[in-house]
Backbone as ProteinMPNN parsed JSONL, in Angstrom:
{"seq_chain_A": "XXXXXXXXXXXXXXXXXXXXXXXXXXXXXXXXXXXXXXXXXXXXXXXXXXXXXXXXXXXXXXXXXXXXXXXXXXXXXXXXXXXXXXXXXXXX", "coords_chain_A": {"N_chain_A": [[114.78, 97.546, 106.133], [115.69, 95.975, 109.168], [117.1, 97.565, 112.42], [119.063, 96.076, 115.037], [119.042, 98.715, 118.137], [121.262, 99.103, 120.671], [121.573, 101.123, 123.819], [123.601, 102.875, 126.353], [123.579, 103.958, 129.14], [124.519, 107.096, 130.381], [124.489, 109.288, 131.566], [122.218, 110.862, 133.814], [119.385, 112.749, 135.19], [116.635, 112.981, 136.125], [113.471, 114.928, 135.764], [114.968, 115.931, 133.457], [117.596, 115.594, 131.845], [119.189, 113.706, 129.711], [121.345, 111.656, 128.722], [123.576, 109.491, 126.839], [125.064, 106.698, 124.787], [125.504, 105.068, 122.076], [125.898, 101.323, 122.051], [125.691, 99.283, 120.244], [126.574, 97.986, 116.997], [126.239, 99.122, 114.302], [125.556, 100.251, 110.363], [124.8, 102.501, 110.235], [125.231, 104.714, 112.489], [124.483, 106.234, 116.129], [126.834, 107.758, 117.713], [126.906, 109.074, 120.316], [124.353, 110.631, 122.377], [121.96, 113.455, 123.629], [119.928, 114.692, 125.131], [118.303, 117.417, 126.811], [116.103, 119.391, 128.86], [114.94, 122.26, 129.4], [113.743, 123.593, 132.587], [111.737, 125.345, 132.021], [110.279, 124.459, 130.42], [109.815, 121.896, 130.629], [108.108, 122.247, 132.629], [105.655, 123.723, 130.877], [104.934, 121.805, 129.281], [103.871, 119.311, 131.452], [101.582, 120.992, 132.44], [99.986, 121.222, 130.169], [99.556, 118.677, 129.235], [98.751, 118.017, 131.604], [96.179, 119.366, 131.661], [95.368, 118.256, 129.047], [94.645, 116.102, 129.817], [92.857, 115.697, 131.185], [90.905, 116.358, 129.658], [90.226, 115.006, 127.455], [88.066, 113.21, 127.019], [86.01, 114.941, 127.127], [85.707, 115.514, 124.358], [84.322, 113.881, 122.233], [81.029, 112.645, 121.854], [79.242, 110.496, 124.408], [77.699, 109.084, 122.763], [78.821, 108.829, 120.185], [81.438, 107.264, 120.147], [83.217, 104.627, 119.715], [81.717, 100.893, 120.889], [83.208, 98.801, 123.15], [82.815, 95.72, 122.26], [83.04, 96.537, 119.632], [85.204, 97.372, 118.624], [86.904, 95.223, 119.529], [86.6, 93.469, 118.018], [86.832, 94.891, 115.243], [90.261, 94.885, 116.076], [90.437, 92.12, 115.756], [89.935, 91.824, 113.0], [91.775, 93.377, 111.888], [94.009, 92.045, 112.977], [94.078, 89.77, 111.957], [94.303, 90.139, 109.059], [96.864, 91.223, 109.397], [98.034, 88.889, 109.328], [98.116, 87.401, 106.732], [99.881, 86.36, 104.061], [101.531, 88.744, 102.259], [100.493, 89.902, 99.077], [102.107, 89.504, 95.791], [103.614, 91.754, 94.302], [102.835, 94.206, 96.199], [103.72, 96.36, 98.616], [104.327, 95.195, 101.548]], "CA_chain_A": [[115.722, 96.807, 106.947], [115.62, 96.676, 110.997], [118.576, 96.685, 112.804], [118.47, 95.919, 116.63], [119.87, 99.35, 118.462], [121.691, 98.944, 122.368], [122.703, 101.808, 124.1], [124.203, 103.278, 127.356], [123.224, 105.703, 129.958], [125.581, 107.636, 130.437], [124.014, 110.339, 132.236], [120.489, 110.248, 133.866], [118.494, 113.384, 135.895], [115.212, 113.125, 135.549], [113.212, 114.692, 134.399], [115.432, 116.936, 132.079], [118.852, 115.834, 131.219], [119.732, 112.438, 129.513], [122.737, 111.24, 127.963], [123.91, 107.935, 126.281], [126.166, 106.51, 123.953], [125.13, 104.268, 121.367], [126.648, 100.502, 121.89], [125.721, 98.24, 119.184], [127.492, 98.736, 115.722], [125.356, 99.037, 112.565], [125.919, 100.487, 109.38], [124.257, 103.593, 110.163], [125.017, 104.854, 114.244], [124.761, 107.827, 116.843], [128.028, 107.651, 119.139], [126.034, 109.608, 121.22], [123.197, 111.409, 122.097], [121.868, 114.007, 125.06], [118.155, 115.312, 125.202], [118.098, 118.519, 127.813], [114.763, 119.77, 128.433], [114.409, 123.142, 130.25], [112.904, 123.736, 133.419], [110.529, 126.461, 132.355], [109.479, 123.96, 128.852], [109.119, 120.726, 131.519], [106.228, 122.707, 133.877], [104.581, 123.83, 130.441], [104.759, 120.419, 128.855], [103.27, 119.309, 132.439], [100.812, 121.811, 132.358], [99.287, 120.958, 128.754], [100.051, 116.971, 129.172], [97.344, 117.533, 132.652], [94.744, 119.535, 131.474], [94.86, 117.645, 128.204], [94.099, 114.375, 130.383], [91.359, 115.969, 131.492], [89.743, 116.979, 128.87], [89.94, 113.851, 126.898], [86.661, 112.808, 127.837], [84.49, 115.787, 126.505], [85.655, 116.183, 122.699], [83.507, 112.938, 121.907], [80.348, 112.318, 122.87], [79.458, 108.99, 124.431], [76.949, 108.1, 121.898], [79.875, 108.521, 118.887], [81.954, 106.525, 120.578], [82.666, 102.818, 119.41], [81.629, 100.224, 121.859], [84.323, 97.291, 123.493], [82.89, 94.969, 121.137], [83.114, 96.958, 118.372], [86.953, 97.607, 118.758], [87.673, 94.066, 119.778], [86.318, 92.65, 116.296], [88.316, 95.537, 114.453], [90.811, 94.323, 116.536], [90.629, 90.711, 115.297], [89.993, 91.721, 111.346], [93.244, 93.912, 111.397], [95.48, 91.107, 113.052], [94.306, 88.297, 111.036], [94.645, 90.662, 107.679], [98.124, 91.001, 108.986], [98.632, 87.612, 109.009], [98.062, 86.668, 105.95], [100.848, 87.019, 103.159], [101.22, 90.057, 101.089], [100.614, 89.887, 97.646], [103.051, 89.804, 95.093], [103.672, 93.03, 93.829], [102.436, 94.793, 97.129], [104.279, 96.817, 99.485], [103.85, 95.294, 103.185]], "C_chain_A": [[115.668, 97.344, 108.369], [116.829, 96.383, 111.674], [118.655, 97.224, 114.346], [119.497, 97.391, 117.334], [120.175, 98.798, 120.08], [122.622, 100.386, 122.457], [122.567, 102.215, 125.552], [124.061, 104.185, 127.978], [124.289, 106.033, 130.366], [125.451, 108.83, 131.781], [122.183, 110.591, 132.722], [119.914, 111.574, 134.788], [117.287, 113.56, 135.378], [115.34, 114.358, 136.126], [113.96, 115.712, 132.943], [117.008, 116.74, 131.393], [118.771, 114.034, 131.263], [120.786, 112.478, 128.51], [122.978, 109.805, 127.781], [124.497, 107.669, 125.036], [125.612, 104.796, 123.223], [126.19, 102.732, 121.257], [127.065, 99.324, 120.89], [126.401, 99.253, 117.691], [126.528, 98.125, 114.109], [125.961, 99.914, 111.758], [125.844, 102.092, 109.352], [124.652, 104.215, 112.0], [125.446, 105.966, 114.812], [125.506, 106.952, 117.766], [127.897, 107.885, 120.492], [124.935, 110.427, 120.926], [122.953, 112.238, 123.301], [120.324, 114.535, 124.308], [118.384, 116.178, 126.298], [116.786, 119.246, 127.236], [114.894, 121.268, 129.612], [113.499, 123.624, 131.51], [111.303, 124.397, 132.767], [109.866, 125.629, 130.924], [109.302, 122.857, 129.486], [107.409, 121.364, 132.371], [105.25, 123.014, 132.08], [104.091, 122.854, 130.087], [103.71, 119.817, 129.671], [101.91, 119.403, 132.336], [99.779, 121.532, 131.086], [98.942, 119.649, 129.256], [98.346, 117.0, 130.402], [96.104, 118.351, 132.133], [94.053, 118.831, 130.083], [94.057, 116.156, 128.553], [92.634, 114.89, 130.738], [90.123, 116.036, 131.12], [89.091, 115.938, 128.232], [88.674, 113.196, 126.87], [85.203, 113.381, 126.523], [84.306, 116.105, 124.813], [84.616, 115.202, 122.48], [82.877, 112.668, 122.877], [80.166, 110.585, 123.144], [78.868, 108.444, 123.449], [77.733, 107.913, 120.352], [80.956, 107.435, 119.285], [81.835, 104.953, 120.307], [82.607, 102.275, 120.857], [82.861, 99.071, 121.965], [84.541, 95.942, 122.051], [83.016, 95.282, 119.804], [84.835, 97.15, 118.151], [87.075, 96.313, 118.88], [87.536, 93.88, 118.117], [86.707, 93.637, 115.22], [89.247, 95.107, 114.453], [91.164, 92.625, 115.875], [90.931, 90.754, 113.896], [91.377, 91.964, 110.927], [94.359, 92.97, 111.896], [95.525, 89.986, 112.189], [94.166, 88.712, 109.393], [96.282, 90.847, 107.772], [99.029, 89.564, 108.954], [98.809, 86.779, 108.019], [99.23, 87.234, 104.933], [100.673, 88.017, 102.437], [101.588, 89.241, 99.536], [101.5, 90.648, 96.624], [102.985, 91.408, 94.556], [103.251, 94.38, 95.17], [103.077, 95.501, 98.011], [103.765, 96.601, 101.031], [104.081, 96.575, 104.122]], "O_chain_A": [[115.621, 98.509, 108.763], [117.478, 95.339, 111.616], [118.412, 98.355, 114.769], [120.704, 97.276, 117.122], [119.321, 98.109, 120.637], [123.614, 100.773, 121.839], [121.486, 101.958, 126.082], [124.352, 105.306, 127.562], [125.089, 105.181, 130.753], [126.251, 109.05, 132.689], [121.202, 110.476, 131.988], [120.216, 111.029, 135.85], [116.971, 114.185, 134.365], [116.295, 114.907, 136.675], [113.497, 116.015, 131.843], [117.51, 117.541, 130.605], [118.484, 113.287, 132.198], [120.943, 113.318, 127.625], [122.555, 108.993, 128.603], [124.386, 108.541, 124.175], [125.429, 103.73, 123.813], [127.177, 102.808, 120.526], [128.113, 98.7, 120.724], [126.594, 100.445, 117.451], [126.372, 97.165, 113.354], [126.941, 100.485, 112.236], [126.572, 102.821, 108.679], [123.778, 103.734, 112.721], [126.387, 106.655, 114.418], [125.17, 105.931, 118.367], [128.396, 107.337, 121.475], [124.552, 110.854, 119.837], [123.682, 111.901, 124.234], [119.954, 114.642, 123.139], [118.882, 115.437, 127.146], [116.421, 119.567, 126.105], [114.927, 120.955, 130.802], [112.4, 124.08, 131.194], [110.155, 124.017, 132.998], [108.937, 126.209, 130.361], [108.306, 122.361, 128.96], [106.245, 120.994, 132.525], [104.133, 122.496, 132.051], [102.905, 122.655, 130.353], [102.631, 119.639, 129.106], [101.122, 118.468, 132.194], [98.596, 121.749, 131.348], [97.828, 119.593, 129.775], [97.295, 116.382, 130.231], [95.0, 117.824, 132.264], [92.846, 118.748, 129.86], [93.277, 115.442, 127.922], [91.544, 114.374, 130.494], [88.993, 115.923, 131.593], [87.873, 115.754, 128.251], [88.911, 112.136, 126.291], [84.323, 112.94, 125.783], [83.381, 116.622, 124.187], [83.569, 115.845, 122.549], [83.204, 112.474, 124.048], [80.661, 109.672, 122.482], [79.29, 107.353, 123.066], [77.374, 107.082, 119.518], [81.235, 106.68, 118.353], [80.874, 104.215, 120.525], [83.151, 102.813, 121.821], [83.36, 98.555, 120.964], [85.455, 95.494, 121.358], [83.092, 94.436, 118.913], [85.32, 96.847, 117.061], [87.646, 96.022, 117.828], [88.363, 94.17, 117.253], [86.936, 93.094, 114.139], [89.706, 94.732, 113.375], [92.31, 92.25, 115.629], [91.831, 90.073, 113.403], [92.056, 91.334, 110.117], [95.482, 93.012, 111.394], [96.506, 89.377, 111.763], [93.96, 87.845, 108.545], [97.009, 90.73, 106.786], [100.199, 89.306, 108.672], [99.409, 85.707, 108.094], [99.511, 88.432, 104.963], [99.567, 88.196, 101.929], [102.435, 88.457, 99.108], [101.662, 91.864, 96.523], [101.904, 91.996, 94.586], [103.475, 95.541, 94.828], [102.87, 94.652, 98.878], [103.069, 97.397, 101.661], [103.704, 96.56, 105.293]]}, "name": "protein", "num_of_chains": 1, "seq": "XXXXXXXXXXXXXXXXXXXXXXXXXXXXXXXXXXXXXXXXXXXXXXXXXXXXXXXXXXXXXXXXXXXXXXXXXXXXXXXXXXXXXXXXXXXX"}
């Protein structure tokens, strides 16, 4: 079961302090919420997050690498397998 959430900023400094208050009413719901992130755990985060961009590149070489067309037409098999109905007994 999905059930649509809405909620409320309440409180906003990037990048390390958020706050908000949950507005819609489901069965299940946070009243609120806050995320605080630490200066000195934002720069490492940072710090990882850029040299990981960097790197990205060199774990795989180019010749393992699928090609455009090879992803698109994955791409096509897996949307038009989810389009089709699930079978009885099946867990979608």
């Amino acid at each position: 079961m999905k059930a649509k959430r809405e909620f409320k900023l309440t409180e906003f400094e990037p990048p390390t302090r958020i706050r908000w208050t949950e507005v819609s009413k489901n069965l299940v719901s946070a009243p609120e919420g806050t995320y605080d992130l630490a200066p000195e755990v934002r720069k490492e985060i940072e710090r990882l997050r850029d040299r990981n961009v960097a790197d990205t590149r060199s774990h795989v070489p180019d010749q393992h690498r699928a090609s455009m067309a090879s992803l698109r037409q994955r791409n096509m098999l897996l949307l038009a397998e989810n389009q089709r109905p699930a079978r009885p007994g099946r867990r979608a």
